[in-house]
Structures are given as C-alpha cells and as structure tokens.
C-alpha positions as CSV (number, residue, x, y, z in Angstrom):
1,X,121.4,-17.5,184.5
2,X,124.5,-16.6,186.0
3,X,127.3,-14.6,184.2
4,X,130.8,-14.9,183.6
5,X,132.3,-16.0,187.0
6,X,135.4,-14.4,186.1
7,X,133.9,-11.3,186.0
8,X,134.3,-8.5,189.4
9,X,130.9,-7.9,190.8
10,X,130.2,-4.1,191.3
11,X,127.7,-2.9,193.6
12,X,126.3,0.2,194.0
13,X,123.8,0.6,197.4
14,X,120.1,1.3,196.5
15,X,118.9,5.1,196.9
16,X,116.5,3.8,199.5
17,X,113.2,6.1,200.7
18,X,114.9,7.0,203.9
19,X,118.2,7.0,202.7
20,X,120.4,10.1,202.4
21,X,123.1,11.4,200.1
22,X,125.7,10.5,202.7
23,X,124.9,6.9,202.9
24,X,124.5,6.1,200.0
25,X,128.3,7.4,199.2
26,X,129.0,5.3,202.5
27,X,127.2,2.0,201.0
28,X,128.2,3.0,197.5
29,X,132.3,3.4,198.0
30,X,132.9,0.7,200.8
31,X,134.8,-1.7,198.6
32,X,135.5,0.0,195.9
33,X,134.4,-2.6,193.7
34,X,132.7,-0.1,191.4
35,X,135.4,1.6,189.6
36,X,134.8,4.6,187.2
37,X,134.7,4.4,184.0
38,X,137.8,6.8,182.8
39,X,138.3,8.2,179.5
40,X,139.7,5.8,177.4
41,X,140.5,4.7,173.4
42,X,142.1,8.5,172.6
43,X,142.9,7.1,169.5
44,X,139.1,6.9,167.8
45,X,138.9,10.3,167.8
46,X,139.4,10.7,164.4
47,X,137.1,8.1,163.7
48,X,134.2,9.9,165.2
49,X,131.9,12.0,164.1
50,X,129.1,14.2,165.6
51,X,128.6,12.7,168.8
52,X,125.8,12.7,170.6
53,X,125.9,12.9,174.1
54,X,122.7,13.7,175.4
55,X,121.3,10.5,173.9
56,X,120.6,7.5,176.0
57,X,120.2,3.4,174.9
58,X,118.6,1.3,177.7
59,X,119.9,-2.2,177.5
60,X,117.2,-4.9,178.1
61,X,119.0,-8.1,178.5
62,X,116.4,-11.4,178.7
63,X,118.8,-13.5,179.9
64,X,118.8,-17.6,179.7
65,X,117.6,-17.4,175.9
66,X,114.1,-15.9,175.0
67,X,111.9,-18.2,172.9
68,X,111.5,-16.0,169.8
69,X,109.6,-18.2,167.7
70,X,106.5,-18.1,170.6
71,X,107.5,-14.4,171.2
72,X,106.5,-12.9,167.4
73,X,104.5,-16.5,166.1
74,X,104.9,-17.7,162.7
75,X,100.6,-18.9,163.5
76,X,99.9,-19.8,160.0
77,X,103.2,-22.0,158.9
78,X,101.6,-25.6,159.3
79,X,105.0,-26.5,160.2
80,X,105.1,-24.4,163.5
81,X,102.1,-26.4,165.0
82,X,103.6,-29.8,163.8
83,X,106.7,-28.8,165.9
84,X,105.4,-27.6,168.8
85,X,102.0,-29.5,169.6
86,X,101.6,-28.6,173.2
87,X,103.2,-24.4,173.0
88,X,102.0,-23.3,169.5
89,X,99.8,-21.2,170.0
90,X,96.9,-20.0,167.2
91,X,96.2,-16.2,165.6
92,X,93.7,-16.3,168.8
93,X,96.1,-16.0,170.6
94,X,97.7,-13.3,169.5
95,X,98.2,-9.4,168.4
96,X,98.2,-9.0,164.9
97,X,101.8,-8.1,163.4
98,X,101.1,-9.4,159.6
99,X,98.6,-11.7,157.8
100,X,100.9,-14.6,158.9
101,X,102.6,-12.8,161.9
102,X,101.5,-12.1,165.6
103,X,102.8,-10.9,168.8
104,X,102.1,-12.5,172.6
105,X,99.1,-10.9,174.0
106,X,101.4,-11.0,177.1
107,X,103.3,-7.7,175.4
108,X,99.9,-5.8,174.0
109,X,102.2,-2.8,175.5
110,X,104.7,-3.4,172.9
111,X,101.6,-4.1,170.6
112,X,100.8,-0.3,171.1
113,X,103.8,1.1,170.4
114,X,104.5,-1.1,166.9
115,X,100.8,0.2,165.9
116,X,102.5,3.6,166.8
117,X,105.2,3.2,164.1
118,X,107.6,3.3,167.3
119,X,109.3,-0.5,167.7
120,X,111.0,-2.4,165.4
121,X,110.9,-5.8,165.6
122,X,113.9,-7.5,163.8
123,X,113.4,-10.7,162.6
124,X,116.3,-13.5,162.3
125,X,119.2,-12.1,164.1
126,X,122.2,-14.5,165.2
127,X,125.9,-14.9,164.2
128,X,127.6,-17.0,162.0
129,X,128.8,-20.7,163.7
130,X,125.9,-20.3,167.0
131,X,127.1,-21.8,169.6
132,X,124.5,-22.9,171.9
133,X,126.3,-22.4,175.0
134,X,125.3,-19.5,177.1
135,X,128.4,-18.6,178.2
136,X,130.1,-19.0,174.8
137,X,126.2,-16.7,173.6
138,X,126.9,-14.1,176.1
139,X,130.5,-13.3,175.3
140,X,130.0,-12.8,171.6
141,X,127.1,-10.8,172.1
142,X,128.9,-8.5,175.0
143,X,132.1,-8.1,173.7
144,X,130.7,-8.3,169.7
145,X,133.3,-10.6,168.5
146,X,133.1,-13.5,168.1
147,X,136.1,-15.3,170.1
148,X,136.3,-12.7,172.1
149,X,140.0,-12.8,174.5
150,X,139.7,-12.9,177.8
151,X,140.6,-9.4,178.6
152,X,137.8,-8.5,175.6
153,X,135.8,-5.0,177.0
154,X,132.1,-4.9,176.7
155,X,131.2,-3.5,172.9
156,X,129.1,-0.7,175.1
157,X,132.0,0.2,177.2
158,X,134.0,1.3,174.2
159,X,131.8,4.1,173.5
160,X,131.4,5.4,177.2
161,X,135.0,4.8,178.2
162,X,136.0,8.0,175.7
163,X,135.4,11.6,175.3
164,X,132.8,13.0,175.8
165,X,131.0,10.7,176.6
166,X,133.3,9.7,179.9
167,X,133.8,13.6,180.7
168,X,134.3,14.5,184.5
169,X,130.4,15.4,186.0
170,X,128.7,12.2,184.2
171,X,127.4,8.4,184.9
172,X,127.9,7.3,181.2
173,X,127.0,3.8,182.1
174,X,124.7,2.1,185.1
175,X,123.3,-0.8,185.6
176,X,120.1,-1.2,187.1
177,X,119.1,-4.2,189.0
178,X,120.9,-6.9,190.9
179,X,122.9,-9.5,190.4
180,X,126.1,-10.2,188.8
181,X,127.9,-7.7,186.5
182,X,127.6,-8.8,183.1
183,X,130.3,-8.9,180.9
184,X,129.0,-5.8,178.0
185,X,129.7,-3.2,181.6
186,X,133.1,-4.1,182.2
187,X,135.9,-2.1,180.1
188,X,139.3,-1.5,180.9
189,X,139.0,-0.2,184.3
190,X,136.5,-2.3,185.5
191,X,132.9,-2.6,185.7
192,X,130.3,0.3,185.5
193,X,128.5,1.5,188.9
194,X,125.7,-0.7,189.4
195,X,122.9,0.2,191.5
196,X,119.7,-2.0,192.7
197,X,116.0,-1.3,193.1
198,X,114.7,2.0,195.2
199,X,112.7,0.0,197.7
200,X,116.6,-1.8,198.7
201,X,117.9,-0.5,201.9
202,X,122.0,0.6,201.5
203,X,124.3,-2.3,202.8
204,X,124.7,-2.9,206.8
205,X,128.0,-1.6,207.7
206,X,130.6,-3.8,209.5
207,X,131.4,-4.1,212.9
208,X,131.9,-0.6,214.4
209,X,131.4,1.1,211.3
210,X,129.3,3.6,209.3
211,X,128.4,4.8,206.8
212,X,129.7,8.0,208.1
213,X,132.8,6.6,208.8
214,X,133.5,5.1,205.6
215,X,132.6,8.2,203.8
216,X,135.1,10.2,205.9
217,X,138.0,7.2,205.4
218,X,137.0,7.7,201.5
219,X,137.4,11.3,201.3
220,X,141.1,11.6,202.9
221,X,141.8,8.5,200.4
222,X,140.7,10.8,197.7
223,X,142.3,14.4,198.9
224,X,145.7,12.7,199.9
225,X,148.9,12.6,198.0
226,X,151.0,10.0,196.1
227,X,153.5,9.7,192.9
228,X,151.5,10.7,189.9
229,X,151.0,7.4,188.0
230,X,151.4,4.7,191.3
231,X,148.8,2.1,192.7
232,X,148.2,4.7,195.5
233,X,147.6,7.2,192.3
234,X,145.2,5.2,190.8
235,X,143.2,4.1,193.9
236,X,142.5,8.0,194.4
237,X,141.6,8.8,191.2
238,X,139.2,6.0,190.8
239,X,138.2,7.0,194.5
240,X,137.3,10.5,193.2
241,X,135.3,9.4,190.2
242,X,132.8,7.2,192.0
243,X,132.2,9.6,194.8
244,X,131.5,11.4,192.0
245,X,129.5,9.3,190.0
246,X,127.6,8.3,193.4
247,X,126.9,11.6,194.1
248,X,125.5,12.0,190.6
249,X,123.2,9.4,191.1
250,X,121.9,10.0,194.0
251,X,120.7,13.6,193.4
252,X,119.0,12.3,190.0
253,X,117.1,9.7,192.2
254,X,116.1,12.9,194.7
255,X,114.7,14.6,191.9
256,X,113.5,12.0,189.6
257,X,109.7,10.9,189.8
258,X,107.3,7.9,188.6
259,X,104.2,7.4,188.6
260,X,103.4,4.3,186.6
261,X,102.4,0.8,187.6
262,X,105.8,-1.8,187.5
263,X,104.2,-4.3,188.5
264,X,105.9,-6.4,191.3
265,X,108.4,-8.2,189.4
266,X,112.6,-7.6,189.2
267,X,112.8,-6.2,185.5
268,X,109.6,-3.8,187.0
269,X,112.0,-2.6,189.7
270,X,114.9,-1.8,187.3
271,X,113.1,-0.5,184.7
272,X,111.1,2.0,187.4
273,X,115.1,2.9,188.5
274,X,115.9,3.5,185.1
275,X,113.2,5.8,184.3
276,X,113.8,8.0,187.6
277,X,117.0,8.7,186.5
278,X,116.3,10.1,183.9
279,X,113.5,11.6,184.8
280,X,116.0,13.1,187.5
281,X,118.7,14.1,185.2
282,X,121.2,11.7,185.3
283,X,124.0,12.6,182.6
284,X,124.0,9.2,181.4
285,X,123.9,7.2,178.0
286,X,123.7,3.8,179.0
287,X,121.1,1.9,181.3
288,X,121.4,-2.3,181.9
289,X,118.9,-3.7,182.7
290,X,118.4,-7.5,183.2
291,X,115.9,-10.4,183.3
292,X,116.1,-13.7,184.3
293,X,114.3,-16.6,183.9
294,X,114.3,-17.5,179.7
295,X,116.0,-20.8,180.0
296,X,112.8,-22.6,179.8
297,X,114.0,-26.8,178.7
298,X,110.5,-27.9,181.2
299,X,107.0,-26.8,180.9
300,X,107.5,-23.6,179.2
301,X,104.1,-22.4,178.5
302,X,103.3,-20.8,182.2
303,X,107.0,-19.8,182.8
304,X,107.1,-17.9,179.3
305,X,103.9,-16.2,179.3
306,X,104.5,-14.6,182.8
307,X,108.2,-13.3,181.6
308,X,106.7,-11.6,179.4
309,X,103.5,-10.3,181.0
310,X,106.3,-8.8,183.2
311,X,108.3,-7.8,180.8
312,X,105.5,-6.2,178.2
313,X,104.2,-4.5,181.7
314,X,107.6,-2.7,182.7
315,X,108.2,-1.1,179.2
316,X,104.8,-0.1,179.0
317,X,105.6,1.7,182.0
318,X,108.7,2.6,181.4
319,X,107.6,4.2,178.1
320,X,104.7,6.4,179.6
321,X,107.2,8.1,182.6
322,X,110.0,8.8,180.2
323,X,106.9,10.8,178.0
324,X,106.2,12.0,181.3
325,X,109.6,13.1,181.8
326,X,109.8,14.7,178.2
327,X,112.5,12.8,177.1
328,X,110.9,10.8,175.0
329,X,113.1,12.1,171.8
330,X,116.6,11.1,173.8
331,X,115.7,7.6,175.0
332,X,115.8,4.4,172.6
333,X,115.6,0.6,174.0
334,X,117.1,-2.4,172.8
335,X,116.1,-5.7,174.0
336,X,117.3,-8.8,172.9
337,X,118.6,-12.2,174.2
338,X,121.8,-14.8,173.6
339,X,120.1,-16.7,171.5
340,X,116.4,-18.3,170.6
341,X,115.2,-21.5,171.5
342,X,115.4,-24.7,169.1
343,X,112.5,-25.0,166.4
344,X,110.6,-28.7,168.2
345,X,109.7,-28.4,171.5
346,X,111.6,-31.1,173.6
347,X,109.8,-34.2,175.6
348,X,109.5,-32.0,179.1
349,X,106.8,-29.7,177.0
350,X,109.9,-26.8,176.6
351,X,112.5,-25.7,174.2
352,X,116.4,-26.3,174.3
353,X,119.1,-23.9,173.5
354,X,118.9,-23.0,169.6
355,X,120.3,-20.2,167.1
356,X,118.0,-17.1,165.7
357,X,115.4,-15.2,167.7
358,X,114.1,-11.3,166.6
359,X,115.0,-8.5,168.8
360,X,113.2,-4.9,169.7
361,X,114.2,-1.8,169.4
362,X,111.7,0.5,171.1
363,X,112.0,4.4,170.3
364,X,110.2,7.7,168.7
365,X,113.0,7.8,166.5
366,X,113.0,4.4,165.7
367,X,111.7,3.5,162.1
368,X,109.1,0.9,163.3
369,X,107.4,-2.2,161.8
370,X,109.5,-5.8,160.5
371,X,113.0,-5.8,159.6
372,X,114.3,-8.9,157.8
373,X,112.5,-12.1,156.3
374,X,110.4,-14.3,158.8
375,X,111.8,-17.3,159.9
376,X,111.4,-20.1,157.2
377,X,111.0,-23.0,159.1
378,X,111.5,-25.2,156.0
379,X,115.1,-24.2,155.8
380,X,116.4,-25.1,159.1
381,X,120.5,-25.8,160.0
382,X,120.6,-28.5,162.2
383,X,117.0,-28.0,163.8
384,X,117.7,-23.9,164.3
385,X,116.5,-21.2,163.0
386,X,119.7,-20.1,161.1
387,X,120.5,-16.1,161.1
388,X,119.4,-13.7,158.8
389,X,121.0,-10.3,160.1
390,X,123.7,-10.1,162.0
391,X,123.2,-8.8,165.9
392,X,126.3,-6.5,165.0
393,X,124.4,-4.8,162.4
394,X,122.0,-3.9,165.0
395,X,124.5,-2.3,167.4
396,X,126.3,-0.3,164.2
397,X,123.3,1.2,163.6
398,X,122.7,2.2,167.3
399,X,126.5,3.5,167.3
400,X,126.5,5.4,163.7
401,X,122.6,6.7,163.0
402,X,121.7,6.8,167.4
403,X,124.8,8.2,168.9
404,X,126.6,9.3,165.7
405,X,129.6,7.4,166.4
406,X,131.5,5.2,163.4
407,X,131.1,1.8,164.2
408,X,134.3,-0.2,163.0
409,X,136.3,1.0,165.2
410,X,134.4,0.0,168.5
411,X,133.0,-3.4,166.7
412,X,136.2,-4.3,165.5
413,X,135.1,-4.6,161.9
414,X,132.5,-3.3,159.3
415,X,128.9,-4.2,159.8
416,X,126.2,-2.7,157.4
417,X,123.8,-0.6,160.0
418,X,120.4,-1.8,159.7
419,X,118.1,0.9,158.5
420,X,116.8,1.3,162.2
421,X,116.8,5.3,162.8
422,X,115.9,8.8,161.1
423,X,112.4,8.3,161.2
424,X,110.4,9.5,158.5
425,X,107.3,11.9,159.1
C-alpha cells in the first residue's frame, strides 16, 4: 500500500553492524531530505498541562486495511458464518476473549498480555461518512480531520513539533522501517528522520564521494554564516538539527541491546529497531512503525493468518526487550489500521474495503480488556460495520491521560478520551 505520492520521502541510513558514527551522519545527511522537526505551535502553551516527556507511543500502522472482524471473531453470531463461508473461523479456532468473543491464535502473544490486564482491545472504531478509499482512510486518520487541506500536518507531529517535547538534544519522532513517509510524520518542516532495519548497510555514495566527504561538506554548511531568517539560514539550521538528531541515534543504537526472536519478517525488523532504541536511550516519544500487506480482496485466509503470525510475533518480542530494558512503565503501543474489511467475504474468497475494525492499545499502564459494544452484525450501513467510537477519542486519550497534553487544540476539536489509562491496582 503506497502512501500519499505527494508526500517528501525521508531517509535515514540504517545503523549497520559494521557501520560507524561517521557514516551513518554521511548516509544520514546526504540529501537532506530528513528535516528536523523544530519547535513549533508556541501558541498551545497555555493549553497544556503537565507534560510528559519521558513517555513514549510506538505507532503500529497495518496498512492496506486489517480485517477486524477475523482479527477479534464475533464465533457465535450465526450471522458471521453465513457471511463468510470459506474465512469464518470457529471458537476452535481461537483465544478466548469473551463467551461470544475470540482472538486469532496467530496473536496468542497479544493473548498473554490481555490475560495480563495489559491490552485494550477497542471494539467499533471508525469516523462518521467512511470513506473506503485508502488514500481518502489514511488522511483522516493521519492528520485526524476529516477533510484534511493539503498542507494538513500529521496529528502526531503537533505534539512533537513544540516544547519540550522538540527541545535541542532529542529525536521526538522516528520512523522505523522502510518505505515511503507516511503522512501522520510530516509537520510543518517536513518529515521526521526515518531510519531502516539494523541488518541494512548505509547508502553507496556517488561517484567520487564518501561518506567522509559528505560529512565534512555538511559540517562547513552547518558552522557557516548567512542573514538570520534567509534560505541559506534555514538550510543550516535544519543542517544542525539532523546531524544532531543523527548523531542521537546512532549512539542509542551503539548502546541499545536485544535479545528476542523477530522473526524474519519487515514489521520484526522495525519493531527489533524500535526496541534498541530505547533500550539505548533514545530521547524520543514517538516510534512508526509500518506493515504492509492487509489489502486482502483474493484468498485471504493464508495471507491474513501469516500477517498476523508476524505481527503477534514482533510485539511479543518487542514487549519482552522493552521489560528487559526497564522501561516498561514509559512505553505504550497503538496499533490500528485505515479501516476494516466489508462484513461478506467477496467471490475471490477475500474481503473488500469496508468501515469499522477494533484497534490495540498495548501498555502496563493501559486499563486492559473490551472497550465498546461488539460489532452487531444485524445492524449494518450499507454492508459495513458502522462505528461505534470515534478513532479521535482514542488519540485524545493518548494525548490528555498518556502524555498529559489537552487534546483540542492538537485534534482540532473536542473528543471525549476513552477511559484507556490510569490503571487501577
């Protein structure tokens, strides 16, 4: 699933095995293309309340539309077998989330952690007027509004592009993972740094060049003068920032160790990135991360089960190295998709582009179990599932009870936050 074409790509070279500090500020800062996210939006100070910095969201994006009703299974609505003859799938089948609910054995990980108290699965999430596009999907749920303007920021990048959380010695937001830039990075200076998996070498250098050399043509860029507030101004400010924020990385990556099985997939490469990181220190709040693969129209039953054995393997991972790194009390993640798949499966044994699918939020802070109704598939609007909670809700309650920030101001309007945080006991 590709993202906006409109949008700049950003790439940040991988922190290879054999790679050292200085190429990877060569690879990193040879176009340029990752600019820094400055402090921005002065004026929400007021708005704000206890921030909290040291508090970090990883952003799990399954991208192409996650079939949600064969990810937490309605199994005993007769109607859910009558619509999907060849992908329902029984109680048999799988993990045990209610008398008429289960989860895919495929995410028994996941499994362990709801058992825990430590997921919440909400149920039902959309917006009002779907649209079942996934470009259309993808900007509402980056930007959080729902005709977003061109020139809309990501809804993420309006926290991290202020104080504190932007303050000079931090990476507030990274992606992890290659690919194109999604639009929920990119604020008003440009996408976030975005860096691929450790096993990637650092880009080849052109023709009679280095890494070397492009460091040193980089650092008189960044020490030389210019009129305060001029192109040439700008370009060495940003130039300073992501040497900077390159620099940042790389030492986290140098210090920051794993030692859980990924698997061999993608999401198990940026998910193991994320978590040595942090495990290394990184001053960061926000980690992308992205799968692809969930627009499954033809013979969705293999596809969809190994997503999500992937998928259920990485965070399992993921989960047990950031323990390992003690910072299990600082990390929350969020996982979610553009939108669910339609109720009956189509004639090519998949599922087209539909409306409401649950999400997860995965943390020890995180006031696990069901959130919201499940899905009533007796009441459908025009063959979806129609939307129970909306997806802003989600991310005001991640802004106001996660990060302590007020919500309105960075959603553009009031959402209720969902009861998600401030576990109990």
């Amino acid at each position: 699933m590709k993202a906006n074409q409109a949008l700049r790509r950003s790439t940040v070279p991988a922190v290879g095995s054999g790679a050292t500090r200085r190429e990877f500020l060569g690879g990193g800062l040879s176009a340029l293309a990752a600019l820094p996210l400055l402090p921005r939006f002065g004026w929400l100070d007021a708005a704000l309340g206890s921030r909290r910095t040291d508090r970090i969201v990883v952003l799990v994006d399954l991208a192409g539309g996650n079939d949600g009703l064969n990810t937490v299974v309605p199994h005993a609505d007769p109607l859910y077998a009558k619509a999907r003859p060849t992908l329902k799938l029984a109680a048999g089948d799988l993990l045990p989330l209610s008398p008429e609910l289960g989860l895919r054995r495929e995410l028994a990980p996941l499994h362990r952690r709801f058992e825990a108290g430590e997921l919440a699965i909400v149920q039902g999430v959309g917006y009002p007027r779907p649209d079942r596009s996934h470009f259309k999907s993808i900007d509402i749920w980056h930007t959080a509004q729902r005709e977003p303007d061109s020139a809309a920021p990501g809804w993420i990048t309006r926290l991290v592009e202020q104080e504190p959380f932007a303050a000079a010695g931090r990476t507030p937001l990274l992606m992890c993972g290659g690919g194109s830039v999604p639009r929920a990075i990119v604020g008003a200076h440009g996408p976030a740094p975005q860096v691929d998996r450790l096993e990637a070498l650092a880009p080849a250098a052109g023709p009679g060049e280095g890494a070397a050399a492009r460091v040193a043509a980089l650092e008189r860029l960044a020490e030389s003068g210019g009129t305060s507030g001029s192109p040439l101004d700008f370009l060495r400010t940003t130039t300073r920032a992501a040497q900077r924020q390159s620099a940042q990385v790389a030492r986290a990556a140098e210090r920051g160790s794993v030692r859980s099985d990924y698997g061999r997939a993608p999401i198990g490469g940026s998910l193991r990135l994320a978590a040595q990181l942090i495990a290394g220190g990184l001053e960061g709040n926000v980690f992308y991360v992205r799968q692809d693969g969930y627009d499954t129209h033809a013979f969705q039953a293999d596809a969809h089960a190994l997503l999500l054995t992937d998928l259920g393997r990485a965070l399992g991972a993921f989960w047990d190295d950031v323990v390992a790194a003690g910072a299990i009390e600082r990390v929350v993640v969020l996982c979610w998709s553009e939108f669910g798949r339609r109720v009956a499966e189509n004639g090519s044994k998949g599922t087209d582009h539909g409306a409401a699918a649950p999400l997860f939020v995965l943390g020890r802070d995180v006031r696990g179990g069901l959130h919201g109704d499940a899905p009533r598939l007796d009441a459908l609007v025009d063959g979806d599932l129609p939307h129970a909670i909306d997806f802003r809700r989600v991310y005001a309650a991640l802004l106001a009870q996660w990060f302590g920030v007020a919500p309105e101001p960075i959603l553009g309007a009031a959402y209720a936050p969902l009861p998600l945080f401030g576990r109990a006991g």
